[in-house]
N, C-alpha and C positions, 0 to 999 in steps of 0.2 A: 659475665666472665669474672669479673669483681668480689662477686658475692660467693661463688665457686672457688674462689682461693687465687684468679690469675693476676699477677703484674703486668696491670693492664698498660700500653702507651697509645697516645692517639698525636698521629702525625696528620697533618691539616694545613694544607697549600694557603688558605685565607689568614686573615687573620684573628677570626673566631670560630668557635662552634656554631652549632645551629643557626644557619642562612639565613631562614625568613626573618629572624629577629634583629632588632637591630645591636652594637656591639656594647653600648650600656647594661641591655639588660643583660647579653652573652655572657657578658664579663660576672656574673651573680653565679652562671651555668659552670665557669671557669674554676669559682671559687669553691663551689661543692666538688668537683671532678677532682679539684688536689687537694682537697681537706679527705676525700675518700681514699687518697693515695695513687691517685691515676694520673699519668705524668705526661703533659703537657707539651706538643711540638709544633706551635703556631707557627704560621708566613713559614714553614717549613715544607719544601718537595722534595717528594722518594725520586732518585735517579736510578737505582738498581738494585736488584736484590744479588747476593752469593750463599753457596751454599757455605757455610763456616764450621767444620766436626759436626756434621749432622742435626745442626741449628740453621738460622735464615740469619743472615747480617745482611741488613736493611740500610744503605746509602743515600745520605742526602746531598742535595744537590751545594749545599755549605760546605762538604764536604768532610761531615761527623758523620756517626752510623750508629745503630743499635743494634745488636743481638736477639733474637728472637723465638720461638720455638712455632710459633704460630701466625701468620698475620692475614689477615681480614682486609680487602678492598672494597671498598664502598666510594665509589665514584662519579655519581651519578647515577640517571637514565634517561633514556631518549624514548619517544614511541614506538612501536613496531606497526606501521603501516604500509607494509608490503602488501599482503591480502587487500585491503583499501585500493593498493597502488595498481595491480597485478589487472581487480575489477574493472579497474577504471574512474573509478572516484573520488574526485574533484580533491584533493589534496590543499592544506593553506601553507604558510610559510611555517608553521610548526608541527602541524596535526591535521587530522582527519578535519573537513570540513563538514560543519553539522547547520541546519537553520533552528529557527527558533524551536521547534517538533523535534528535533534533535534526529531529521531525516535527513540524509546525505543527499550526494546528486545523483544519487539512484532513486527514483522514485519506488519508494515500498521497503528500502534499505535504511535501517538505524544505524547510530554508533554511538554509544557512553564510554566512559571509563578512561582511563590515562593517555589512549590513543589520539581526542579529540579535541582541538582547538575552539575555545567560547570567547568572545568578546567579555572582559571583566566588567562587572555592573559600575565600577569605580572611573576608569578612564577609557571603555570602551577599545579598549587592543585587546586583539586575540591571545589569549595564554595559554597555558597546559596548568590541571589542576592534580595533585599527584595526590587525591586523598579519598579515603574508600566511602566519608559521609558524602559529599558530592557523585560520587558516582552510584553510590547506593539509589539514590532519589532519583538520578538519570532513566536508570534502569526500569525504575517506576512509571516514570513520566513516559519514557518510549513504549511498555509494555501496554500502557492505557493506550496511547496514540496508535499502535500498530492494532488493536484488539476496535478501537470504539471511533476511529478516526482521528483526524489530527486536530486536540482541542485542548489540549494539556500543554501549556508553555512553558519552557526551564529560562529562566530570569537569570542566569548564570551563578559561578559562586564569586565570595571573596576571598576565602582560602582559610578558612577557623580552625586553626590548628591545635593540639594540647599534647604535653608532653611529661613522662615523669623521669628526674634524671636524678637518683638516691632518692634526698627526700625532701628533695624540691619538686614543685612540679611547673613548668612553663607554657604559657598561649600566647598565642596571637590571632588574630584579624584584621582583614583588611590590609592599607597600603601602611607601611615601616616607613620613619626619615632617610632613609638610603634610599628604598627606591621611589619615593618622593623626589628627591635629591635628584638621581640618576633622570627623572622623568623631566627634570626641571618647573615640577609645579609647585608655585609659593603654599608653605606651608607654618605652623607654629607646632611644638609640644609643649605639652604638662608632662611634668615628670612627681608624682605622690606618694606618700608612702602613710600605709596606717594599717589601722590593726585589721585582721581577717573577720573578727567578728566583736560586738561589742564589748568595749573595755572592764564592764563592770561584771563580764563572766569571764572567768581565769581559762588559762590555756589560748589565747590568741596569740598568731604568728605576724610579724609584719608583712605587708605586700607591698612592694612597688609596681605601681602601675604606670606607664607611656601611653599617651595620647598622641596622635597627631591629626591637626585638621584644620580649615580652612581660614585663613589671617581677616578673611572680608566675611562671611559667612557664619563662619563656626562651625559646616559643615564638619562630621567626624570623617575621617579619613583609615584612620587604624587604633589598635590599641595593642600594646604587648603586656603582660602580666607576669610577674615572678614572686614564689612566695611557696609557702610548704602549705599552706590547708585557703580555701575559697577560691582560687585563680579561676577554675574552668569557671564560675556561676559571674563574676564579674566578666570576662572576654564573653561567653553567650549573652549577656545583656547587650552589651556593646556591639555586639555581630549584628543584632537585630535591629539594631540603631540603626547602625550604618546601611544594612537594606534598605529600610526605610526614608533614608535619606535625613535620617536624625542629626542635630547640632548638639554639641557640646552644652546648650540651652537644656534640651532636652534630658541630655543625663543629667543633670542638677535634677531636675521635678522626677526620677526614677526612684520605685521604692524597692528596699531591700528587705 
């Protein structure tokens, strides 16, 4: 909308942009949003909209308002497991219940994709995974399993996200210091920054990278990344770590 000519505003009940990350790096995501000219409504909630001359005046719950000609909700989603519900099958506290075959409690019945609740490979609670690379592979996995028997196991995800917002671009993986925080499990960050690629070839951008991982271990826990050129190739390194069950050891001996 931005790029098309609109005065964009983005009104946002938290107190950052983009969720999964944590609000350090947010705040990088902040600073390109108003350096673009896109105007900033944090810890701010809509109470009401009115029609205004043929515009939308948009109310907040502070009790200031904007004018508008246009506005976009974006509020979430939940799963739609009605069909799941309707059949009879086995439902968890989130989503669709699936076992390791990603077979429901319908014996011969599958379920992937954003309906489906998986124990996270990190701290073993059931999640919901809202991302089209993890369901792509599901789809995989259950098509083998329904086709050749159930011999294909889904290891679950960690949620590897990438994002581009102007001309930055943002990742994550794995568990963020909030919801480490919120989990109450002891954790340390690194917080780095340096060049996207080696110094002695011109045009390099800096990155900051967030670690988070284990104070007794060095287990890797997450990683978030922010930077204009390299971020995805640094968070899929790290993604693969932390399957693995790689330490902060281990990314030191990683080559690039």
């Amino acid at each position: 909308l931005s790029h098309a000519g609109a005065r964009v505003s983005i009104v946002e009940m938290a107190p950052q942009v983009m969720a999964p990350v944590d609000f350090s790096i947010a705040s990088h995501v902040h600073r390109e949003l108003l350096s673009q000219g896109v105007s900033l409504h944090l810890n701010t909630a809509v109470e009401r909209f009115e029609k205004d001359n043929g515009r939308i005046r948009v109310f907040f719950k502070s009790g200031k308002s904007i004018v508008t000609d246009l506005v976009l909700l974006s509020i979430g989603v939940s799963p739609n497991t009605a069909l799941a519900k309707s059949a009879g099958i086995e439902l968890g506290a989130r989503g669709i219940k699936v076992d390791k075959y990603l077979e429901t409690s319908a014996k011969g019945v599958y379920a992937v994709g954003d309906a489906i609740e998986y124990p996270h490979p990190e701290y073993s609670e059931p999640w919901l995974n809202y991302l089209a690379g993890p369901a792509n592979r599901q789809a995989r996995i259950a098509a083998d399993n329904m086709v050749y028997g159930n011999r294909e196991e889904y290891e679950g995800s960690i949620g590897t996200s990438v994002a581009k917002v102007f001309d930055i671009t943002v990742g994550a993986t794995g568990l963020a210091a909030k919801h480490l925080k919120r989990m109450g499990v002891p954790y340390l960050t690194s917080v780095t920054t340096s060049s996207s690629h080696a110094g002695y070839y011109p045009g390099a951008f800096n990155l900051t990278l967030k670690l988070t991982f284990a104070p007794d271990t060095g287990r890797i826990y997450g990683a978030q990344c922010v930077g204009v050129d390299g971020v995805d190739k640094r968070i899929d390194e790290i993604a693969m770590l932390i399957k693995r069950g790689g330490t902060v050891r281990d990314l030191v001996r990683t080559e690039q």
